[in-house]
C-alpha positions as a Markdown table, in Angstrom:
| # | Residue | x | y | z |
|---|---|---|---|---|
| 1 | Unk | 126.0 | -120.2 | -110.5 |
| 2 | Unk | 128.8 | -122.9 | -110.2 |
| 3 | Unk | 131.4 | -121.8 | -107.3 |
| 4 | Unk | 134.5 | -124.2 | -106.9 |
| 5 | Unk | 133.8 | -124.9 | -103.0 |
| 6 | Unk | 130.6 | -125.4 | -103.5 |
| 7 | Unk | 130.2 | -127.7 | -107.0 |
| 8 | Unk | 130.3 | -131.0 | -105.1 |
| 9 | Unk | 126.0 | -131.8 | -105.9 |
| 10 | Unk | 124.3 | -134.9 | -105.1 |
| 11 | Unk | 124.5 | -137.1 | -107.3 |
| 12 | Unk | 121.9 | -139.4 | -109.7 |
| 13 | Unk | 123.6 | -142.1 | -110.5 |
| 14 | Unk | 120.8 | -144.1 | -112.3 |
| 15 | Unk | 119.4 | -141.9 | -115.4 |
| 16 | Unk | 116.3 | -144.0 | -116.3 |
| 17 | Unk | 114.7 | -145.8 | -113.3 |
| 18 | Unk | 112.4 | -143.3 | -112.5 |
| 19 | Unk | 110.7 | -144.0 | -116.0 |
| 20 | Unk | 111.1 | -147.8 | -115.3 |
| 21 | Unk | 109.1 | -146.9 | -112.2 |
| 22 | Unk | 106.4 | -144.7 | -114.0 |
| 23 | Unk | 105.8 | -147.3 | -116.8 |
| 24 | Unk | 105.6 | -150.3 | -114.6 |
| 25 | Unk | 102.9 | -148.7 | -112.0 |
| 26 | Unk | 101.3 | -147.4 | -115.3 |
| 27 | Unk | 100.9 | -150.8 | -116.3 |
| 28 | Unk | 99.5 | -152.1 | -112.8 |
| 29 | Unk | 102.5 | -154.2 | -112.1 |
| 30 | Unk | 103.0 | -154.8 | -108.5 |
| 31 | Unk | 105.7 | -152.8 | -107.5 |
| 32 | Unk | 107.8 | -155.2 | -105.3 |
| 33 | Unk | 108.5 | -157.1 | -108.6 |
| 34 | Unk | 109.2 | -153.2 | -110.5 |
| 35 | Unk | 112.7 | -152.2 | -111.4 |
| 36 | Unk | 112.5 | -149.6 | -108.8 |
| 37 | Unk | 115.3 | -146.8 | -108.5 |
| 38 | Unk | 118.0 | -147.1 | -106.0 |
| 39 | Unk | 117.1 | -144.6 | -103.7 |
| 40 | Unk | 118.6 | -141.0 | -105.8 |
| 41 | Unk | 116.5 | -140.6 | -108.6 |
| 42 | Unk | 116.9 | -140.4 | -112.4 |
| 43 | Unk | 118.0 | -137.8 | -113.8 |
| 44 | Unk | 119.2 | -137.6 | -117.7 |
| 45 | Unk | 117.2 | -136.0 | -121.1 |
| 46 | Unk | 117.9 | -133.2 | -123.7 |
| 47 | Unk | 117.9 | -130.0 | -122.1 |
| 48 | Unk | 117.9 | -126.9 | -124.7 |
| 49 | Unk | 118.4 | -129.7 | -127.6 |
| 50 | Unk | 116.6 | -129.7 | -131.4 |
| 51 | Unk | 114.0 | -132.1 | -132.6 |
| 52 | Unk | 115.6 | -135.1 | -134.6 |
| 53 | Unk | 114.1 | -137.4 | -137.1 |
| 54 | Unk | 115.4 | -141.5 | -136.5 |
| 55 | Unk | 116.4 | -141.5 | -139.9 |
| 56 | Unk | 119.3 | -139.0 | -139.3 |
| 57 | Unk | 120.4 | -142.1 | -135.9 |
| 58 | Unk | 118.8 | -145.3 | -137.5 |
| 59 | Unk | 120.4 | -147.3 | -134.6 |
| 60 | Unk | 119.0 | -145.3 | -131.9 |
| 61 | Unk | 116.1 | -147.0 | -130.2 |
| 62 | Unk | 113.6 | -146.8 | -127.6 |
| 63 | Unk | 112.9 | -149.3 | -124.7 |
| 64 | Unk | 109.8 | -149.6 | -123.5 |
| 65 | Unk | 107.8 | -151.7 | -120.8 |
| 66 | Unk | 105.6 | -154.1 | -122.7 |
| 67 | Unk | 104.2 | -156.7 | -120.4 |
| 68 | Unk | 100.9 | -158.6 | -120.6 |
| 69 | Unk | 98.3 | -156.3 | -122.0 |
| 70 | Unk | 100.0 | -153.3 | -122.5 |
| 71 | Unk | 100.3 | -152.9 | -126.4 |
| 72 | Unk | 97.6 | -150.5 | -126.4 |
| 73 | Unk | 99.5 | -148.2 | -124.5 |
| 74 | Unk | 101.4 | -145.6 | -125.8 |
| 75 | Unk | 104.8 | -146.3 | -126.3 |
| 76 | Unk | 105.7 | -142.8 | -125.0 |
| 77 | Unk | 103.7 | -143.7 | -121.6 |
| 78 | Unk | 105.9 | -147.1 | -121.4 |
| 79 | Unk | 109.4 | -145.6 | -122.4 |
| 80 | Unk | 112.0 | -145.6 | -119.6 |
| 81 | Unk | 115.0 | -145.4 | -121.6 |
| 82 | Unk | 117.3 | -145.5 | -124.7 |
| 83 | Unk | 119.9 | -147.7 | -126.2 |
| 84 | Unk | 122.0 | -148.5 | -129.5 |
| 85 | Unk | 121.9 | -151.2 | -131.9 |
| 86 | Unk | 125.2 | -152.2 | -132.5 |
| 87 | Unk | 124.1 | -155.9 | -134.0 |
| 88 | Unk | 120.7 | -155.9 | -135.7 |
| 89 | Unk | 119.5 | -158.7 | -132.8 |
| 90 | Unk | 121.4 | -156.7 | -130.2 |
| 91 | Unk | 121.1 | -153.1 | -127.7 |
| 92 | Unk | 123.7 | -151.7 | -125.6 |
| 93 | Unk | 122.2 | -149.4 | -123.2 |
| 94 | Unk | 123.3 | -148.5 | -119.8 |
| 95 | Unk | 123.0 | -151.0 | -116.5 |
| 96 | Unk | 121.2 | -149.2 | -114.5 |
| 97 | Unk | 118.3 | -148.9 | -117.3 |
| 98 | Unk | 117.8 | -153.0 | -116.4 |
| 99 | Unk | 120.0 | -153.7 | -114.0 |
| 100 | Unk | 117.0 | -154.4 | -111.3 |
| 101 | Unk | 114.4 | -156.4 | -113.7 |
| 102 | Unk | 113.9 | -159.4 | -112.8 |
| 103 | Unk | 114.7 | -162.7 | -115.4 |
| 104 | Unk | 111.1 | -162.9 | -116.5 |
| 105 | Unk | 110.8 | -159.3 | -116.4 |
| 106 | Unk | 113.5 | -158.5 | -118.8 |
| 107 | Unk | 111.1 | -160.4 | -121.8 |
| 108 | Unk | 108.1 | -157.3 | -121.3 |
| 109 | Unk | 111.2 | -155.0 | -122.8 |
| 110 | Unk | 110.7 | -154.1 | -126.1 |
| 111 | Unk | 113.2 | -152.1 | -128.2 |
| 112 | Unk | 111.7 | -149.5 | -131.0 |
| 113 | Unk | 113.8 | -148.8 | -133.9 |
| 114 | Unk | 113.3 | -146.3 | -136.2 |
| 115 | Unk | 110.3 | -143.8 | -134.8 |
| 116 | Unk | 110.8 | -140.4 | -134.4 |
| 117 | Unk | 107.1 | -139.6 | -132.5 |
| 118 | Unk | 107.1 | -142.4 | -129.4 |
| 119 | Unk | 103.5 | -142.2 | -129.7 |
| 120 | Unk | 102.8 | -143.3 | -133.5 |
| 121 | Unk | 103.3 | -146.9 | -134.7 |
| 122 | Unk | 105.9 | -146.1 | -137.2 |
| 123 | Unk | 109.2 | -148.7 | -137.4 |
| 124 | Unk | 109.8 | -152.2 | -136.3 |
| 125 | Unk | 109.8 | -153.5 | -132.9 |
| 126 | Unk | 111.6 | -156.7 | -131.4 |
| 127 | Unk | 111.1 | -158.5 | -127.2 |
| 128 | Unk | 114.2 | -158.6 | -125.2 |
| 129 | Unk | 115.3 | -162.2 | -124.9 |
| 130 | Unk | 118.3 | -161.9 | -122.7 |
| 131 | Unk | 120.7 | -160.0 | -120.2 |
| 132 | Unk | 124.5 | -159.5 | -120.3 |
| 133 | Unk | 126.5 | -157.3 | -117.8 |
| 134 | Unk | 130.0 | -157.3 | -117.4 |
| 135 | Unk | 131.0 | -159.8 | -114.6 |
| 136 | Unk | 134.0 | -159.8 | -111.8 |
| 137 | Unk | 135.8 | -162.8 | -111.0 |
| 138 | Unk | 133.0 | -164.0 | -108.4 |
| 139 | Unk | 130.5 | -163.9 | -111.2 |
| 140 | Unk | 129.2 | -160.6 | -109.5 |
| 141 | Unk | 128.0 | -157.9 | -111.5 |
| 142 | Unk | 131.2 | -154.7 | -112.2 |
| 143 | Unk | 128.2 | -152.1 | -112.0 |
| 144 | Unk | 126.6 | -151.7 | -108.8 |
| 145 | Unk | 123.4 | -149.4 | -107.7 |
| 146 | Unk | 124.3 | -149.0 | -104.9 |
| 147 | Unk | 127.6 | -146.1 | -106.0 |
| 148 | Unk | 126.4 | -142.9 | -106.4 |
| 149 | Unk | 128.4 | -143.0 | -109.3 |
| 150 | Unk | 128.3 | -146.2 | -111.4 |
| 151 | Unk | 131.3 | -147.8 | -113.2 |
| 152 | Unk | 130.4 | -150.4 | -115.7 |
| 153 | Unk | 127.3 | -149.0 | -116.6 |
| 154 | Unk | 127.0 | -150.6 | -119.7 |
| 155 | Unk | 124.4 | -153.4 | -120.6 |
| 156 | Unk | 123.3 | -155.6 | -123.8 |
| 157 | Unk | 119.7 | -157.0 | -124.7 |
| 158 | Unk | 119.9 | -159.8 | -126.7 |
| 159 | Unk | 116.6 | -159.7 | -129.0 |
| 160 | Unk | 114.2 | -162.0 | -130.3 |
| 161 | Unk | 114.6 | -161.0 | -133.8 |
| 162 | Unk | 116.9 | -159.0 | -136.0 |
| 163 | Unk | 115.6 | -155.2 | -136.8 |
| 164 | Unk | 116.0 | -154.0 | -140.5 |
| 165 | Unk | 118.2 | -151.3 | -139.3 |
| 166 | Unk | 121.6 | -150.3 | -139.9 |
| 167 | Unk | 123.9 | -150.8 | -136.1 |
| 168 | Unk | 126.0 | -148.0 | -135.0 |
| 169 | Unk | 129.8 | -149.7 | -134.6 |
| 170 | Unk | 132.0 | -148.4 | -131.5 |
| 171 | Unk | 135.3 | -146.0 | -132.4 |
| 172 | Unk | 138.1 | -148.9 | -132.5 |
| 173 | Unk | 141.8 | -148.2 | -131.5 |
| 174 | Unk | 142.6 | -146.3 | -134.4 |
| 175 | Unk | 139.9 | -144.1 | -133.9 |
| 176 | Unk | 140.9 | -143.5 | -130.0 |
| 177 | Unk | 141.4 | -139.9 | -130.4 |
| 178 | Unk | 137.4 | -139.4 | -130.6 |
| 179 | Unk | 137.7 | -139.6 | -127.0 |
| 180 | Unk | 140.1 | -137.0 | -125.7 |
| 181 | Unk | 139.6 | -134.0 | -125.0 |
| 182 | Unk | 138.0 | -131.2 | -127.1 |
| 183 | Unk | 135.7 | -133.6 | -129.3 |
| 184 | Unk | 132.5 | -132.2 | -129.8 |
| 185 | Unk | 130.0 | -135.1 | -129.8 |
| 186 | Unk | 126.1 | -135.1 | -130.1 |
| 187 | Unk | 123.7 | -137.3 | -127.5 |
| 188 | Unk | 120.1 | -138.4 | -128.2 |
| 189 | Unk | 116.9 | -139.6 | -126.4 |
| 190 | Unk | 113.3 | -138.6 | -125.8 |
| 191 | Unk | 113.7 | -137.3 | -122.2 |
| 192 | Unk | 112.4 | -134.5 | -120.3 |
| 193 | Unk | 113.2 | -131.5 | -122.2 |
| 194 | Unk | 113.1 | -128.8 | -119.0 |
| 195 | Unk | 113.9 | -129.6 | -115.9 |
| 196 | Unk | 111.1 | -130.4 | -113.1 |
| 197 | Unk | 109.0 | -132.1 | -115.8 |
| 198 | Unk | 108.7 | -136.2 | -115.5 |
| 199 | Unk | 107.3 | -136.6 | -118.5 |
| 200 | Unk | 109.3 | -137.1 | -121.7 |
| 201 | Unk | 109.5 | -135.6 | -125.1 |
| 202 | Unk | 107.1 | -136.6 | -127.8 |
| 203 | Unk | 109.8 | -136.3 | -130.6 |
| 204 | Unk | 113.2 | -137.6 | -130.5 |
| 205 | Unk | 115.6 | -134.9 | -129.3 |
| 206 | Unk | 119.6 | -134.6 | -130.1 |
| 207 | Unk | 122.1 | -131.8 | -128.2 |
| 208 | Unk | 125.9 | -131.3 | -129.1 |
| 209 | Unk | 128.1 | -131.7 | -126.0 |
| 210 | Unk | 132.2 | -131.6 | -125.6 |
| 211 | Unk | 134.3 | -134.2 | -124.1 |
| 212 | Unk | 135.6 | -132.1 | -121.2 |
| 213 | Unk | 139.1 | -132.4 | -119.2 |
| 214 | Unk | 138.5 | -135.4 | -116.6 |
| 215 | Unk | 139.2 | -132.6 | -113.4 |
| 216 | Unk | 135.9 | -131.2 | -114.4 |
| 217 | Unk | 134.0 | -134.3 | -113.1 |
| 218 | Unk | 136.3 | -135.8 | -111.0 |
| 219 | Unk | 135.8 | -132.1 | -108.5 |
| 220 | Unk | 132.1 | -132.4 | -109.1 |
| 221 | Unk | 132.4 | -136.2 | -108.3 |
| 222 | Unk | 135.4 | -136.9 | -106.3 |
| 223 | Unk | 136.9 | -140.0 | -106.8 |
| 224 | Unk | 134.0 | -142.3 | -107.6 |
| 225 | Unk | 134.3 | -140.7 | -111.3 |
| 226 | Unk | 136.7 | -143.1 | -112.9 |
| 227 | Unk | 138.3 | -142.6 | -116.0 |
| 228 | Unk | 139.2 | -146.0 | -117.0 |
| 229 | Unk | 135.1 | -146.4 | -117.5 |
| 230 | Unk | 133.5 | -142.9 | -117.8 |
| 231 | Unk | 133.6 | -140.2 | -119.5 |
| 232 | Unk | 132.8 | -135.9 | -118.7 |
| 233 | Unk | 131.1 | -134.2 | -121.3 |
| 234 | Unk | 128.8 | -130.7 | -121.3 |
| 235 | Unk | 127.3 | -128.3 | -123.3 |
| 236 | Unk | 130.1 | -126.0 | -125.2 |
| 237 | Unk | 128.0 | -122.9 | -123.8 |
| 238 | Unk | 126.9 | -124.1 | -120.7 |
| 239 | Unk | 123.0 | -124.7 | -121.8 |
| 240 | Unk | 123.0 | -128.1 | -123.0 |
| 241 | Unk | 122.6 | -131.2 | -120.7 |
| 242 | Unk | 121.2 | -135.1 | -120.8 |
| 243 | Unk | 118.3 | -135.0 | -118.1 |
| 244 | Unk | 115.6 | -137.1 | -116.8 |
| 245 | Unk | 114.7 | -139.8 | -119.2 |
| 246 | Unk | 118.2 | -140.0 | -121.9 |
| 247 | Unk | 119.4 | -142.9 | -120.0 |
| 248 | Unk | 120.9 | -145.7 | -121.5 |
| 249 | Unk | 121.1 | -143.3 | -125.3 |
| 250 | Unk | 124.4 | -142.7 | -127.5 |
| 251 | Unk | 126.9 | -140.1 | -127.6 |
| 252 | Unk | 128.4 | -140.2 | -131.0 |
| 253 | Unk | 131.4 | -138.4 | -132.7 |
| 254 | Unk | 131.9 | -138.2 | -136.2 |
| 255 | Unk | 134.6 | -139.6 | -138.4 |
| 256 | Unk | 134.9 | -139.0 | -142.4 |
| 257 | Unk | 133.1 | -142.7 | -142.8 |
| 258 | Unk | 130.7 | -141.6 | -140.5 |
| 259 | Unk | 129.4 | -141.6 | -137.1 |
| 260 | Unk | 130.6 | -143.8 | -134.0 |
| 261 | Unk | 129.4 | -144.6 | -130.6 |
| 262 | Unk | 131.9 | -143.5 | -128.1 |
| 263 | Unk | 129.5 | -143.3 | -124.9 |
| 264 | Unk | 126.2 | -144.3 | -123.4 |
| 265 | Unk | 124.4 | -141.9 | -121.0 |
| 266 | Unk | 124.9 | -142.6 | -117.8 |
| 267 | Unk | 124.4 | -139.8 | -114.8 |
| 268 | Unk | 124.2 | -136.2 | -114.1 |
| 269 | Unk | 123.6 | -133.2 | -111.9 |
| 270 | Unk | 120.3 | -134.3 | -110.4 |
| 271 | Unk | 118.8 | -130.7 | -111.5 |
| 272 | Unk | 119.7 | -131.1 | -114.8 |
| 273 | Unk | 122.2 | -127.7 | -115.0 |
| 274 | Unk | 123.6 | -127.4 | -118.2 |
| 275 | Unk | 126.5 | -125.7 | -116.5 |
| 276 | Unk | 127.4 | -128.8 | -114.4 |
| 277 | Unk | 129.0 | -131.8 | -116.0 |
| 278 | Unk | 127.6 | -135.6 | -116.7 |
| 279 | Unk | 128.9 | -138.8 | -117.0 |
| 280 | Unk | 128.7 | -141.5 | -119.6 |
| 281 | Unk | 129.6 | -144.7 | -119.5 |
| 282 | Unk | 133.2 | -144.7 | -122.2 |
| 283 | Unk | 132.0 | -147.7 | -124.2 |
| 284 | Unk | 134.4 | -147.2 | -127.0 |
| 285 | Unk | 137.8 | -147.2 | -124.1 |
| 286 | Unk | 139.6 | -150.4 | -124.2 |
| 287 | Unk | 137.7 | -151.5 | -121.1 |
| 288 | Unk | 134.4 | -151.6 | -121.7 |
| 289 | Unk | 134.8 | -152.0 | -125.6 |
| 290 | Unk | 136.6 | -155.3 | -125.1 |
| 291 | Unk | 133.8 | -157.0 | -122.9 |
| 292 | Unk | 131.6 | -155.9 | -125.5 |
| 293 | Unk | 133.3 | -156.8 | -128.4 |
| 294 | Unk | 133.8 | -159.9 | -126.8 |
| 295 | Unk | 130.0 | -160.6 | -125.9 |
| 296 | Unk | 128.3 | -159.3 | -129.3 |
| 297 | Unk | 130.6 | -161.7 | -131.7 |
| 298 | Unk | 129.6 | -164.7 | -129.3 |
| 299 | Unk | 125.6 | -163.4 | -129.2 |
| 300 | Unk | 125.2 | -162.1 | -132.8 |
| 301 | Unk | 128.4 | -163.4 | -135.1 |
| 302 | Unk | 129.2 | -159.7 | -135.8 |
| 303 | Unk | 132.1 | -157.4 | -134.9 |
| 304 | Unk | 130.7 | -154.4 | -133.3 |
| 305 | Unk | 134.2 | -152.1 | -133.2 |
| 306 | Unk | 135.4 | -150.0 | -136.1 |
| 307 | Unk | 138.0 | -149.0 | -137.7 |
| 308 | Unk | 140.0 | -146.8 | -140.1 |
| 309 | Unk | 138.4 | -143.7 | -140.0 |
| 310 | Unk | 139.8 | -139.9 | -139.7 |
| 311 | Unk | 139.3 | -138.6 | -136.9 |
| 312 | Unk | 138.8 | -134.6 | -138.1 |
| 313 | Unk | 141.0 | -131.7 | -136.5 |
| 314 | Unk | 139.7 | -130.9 | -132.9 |
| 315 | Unk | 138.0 | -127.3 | -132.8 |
| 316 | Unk | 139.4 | -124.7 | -131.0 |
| 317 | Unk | 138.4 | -123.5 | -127.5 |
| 318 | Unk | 138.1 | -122.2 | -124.9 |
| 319 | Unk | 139.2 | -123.4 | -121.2 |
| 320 | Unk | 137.7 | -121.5 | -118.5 |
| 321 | Unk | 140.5 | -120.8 | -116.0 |
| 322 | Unk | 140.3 | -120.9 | -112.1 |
| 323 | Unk | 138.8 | -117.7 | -111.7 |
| 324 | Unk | 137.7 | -118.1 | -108.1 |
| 325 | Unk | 139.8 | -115.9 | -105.7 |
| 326 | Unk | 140.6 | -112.9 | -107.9 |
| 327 | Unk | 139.5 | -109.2 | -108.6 |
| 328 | Unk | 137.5 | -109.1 | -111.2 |
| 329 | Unk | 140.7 | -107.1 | -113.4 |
| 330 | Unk | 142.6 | -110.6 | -112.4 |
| 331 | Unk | 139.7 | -112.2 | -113.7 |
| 332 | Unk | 139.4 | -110.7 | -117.0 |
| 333 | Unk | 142.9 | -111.0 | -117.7 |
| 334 | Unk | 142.6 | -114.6 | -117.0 |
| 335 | Unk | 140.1 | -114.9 | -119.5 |
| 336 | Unk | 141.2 | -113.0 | -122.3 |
| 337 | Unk | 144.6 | -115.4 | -122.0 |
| 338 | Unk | 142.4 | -118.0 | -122.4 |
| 339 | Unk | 140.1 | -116.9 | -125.3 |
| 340 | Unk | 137.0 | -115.8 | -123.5 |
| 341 | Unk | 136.1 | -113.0 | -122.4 |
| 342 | Unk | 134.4 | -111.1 | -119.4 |
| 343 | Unk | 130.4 | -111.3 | -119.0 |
| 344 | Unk | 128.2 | -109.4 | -116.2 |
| 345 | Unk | 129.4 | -109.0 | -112.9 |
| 346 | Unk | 126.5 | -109.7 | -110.0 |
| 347 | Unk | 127.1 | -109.2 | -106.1 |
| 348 | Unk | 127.3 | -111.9 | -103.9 |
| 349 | Unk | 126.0 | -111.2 | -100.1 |
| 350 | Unk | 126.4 | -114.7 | -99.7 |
| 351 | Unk | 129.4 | -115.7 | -100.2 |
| 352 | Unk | 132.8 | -116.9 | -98.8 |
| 353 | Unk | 135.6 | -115.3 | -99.2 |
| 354 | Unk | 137.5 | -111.8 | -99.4 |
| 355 | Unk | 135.2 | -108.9 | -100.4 |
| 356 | Unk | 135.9 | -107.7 | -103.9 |
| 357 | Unk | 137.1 | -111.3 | -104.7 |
| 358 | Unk | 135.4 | -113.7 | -106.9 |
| 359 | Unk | 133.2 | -116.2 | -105.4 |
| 360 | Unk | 131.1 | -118.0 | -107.9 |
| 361 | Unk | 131.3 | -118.3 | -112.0 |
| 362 | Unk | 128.6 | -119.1 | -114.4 |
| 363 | Unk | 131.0 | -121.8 | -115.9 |
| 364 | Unk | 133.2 | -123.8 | -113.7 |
| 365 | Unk | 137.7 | -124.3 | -114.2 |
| 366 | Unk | 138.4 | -126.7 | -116.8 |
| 367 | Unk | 135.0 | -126.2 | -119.3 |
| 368 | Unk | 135.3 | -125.9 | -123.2 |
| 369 | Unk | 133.6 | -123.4 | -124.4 |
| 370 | Unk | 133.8 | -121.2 | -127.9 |
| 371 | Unk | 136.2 | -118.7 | -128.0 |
| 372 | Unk | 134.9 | -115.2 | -127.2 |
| 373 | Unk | 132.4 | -116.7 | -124.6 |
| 374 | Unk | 131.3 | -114.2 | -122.0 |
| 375 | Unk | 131.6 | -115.2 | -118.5 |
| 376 | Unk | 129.5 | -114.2 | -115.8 |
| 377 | Unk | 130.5 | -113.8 | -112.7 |
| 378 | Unk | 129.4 | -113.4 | -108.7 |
| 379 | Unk | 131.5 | -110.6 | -106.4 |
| 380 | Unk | 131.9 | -111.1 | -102.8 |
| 381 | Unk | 130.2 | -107.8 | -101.0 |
């Protein structure tokens, strides 16, 4: 159950460490030279999402830990975390995915293009040649593990050859609108697909989300959830969410020329709940997009932004209202003005709060979800 007072969780703000962790002891590397985690956990894969097939997100790719001697490894045992081509030599991905490898331990990543199964040898492969991060004025890196929740996570691997795949282009200034409010985006990866597992899925996994009202994260968050550089997303029904894993992998919206990269995942609830928010880092926003706009057509020659394309009419839904407080008539008045509607009603011994007064919801204020959704709630006794 989400209750207002107490939806502040802890925090994970690196998605994908964990796995860098698991593939580089996997690989007998010693671990003082592993990109460790910083101290929270990972936590980001496709929770309640459908099997995919890369052909339906050709730029979507796979890093793995490659290293001396460990091509006969599964890639599946060596992923750690996903990323976009948005040159055919280059991957955005998220920071914190390779933030803490080493110089000569960013060349054992290799980037997998175009495999739907991890764990077969289908599609083309290239070795990470080079780093880039954004940079402040002091030549320090803008993302930092040690925030519990990152800004600037946002990275590109320069590879050692182009990939016969078609790149994914970020929504440009015309195309803004993809990121307000309301847009129902999809996110991909082969993370853990129920939460508790470490291990990720075999098969490439995709889940829609909705780009939800910043208050939504910025409660769950407090102010260490920036706007300028993130952006809140969740499940339209509250049963979708990135997880362990998804790190570092697109969220995409659709336009009528096609699909564009609007965000890359970044961090989440650390028990995966579908009905709390994540984070991604808003690589499309004028921010991040001009550094890497700027960085791709010095690395690769090409222009990496978009532009021109419709953005289609936003769908209606829905917003759960502050429900927290009220009788439960109150409350189902509430959510009949706002489109939904009133789900099971469950005693709470527990909490806070008058008795006969709402204490807890199964979605929190501010989520989009379809109209007509039932929502459950929890009554102080």
């Amino acid at each position: 159950m989400v209750a207002t007072a107490h939806s502040a969780r802890v925090r994970a703000a690196s998605l994908g460490c964990g796995f860098v962790l698991l593939a580089v002891l996997a690989m007998g590397i010693d671990r003082s030279q592993a990109a460790h985690p910083p101290g929270n956990g990972a936590e980001a894969s496709m929770i309640n999402g459908k099997n995919a097939k890369a052909a339906e997100f050709p730029w979507q790719v796979a890093l793995v830990v490659g290293g001396p001697g460990s091509r006969s490894r599964s890639a599946r045992k060596r992923y750690f975390c996903s990323g976009s081509l948005i040159a055919r030599d280059l991957v955005i991905t998220a920071a914190h995915c390779v933030a803490e490898f080493s110089q000569r331990q960013i060349g054992w990543i290799e980037a997998i293009a175009g495999r739907t199964w991890l764990s077969n040898k289908s599609g083309s492969s290239a070795f990470v040649k080079s780093r880039l991060m954004p940079r402040n004025r002091n030549n320090r890196f803008k993302y930092s593990s040690s925030k519990s929740s990152p800004a600037w996570d946002v990275a590109l691997l320069k590879l050692k050859r182009r990939l016969p795949v078609e790149p994914i282009e970020l929504a440009g200034d015309s195309e803004a609108d993809l990121l307000s409010t309301g847009t129902l985006v999809k996110a991909s990866g082969w993370g853990v697909a129920k939460p508790g597992n470490r291990i990720g899925t075999n098969n490439l996994r995709v889940a829609n989300q909705v780009i939800l009202p910043d208050p939504v994260c910025r409660r769950d968050n407090g102010r260490s959830y920036q706007p300028k550089t993130m952006i809140c997303i969740g499940g339209p029904s509250g049963n979708t969410s990135t997880c362990f894993g998804d790190s570092g992998g697109p969220m995409i919206a659709q336009l009528d020329v096609g699909w564009r990269l609007i965000g890359v995942t970044s961090f989440g609830d650390p028990y995966c709940s579908p009905n709390l928010p994540s984070v991604d880092a808003r690589v499309a926003g004028r921010a991040i997009r001009a550094w890497v706009r700027e960085r791709t057509m010095r690395a690769s020659g090409v222009d990496p932004v978009g532009f021109g394309g419709v953005v289609p009419q936003k769908r209606t839904w829905c917003r759960v209202p502050n429900l927290i407080g009220r009788t439960v008539g109150q409350a189902r008045a509430a959510l009949s003005r706002a489109g939904c509607r009133l789900g099971r009603t469950r005693a709470d011994f527990y909490g806070y709060g008058r008795r006969g007064r709402v204490s807890a919801s199964s979605l929190p204020q501010g989520w989009l979800t379809p109209p007509g959704k039932r929502i459950r709630l929890w009554v102080n006794r």
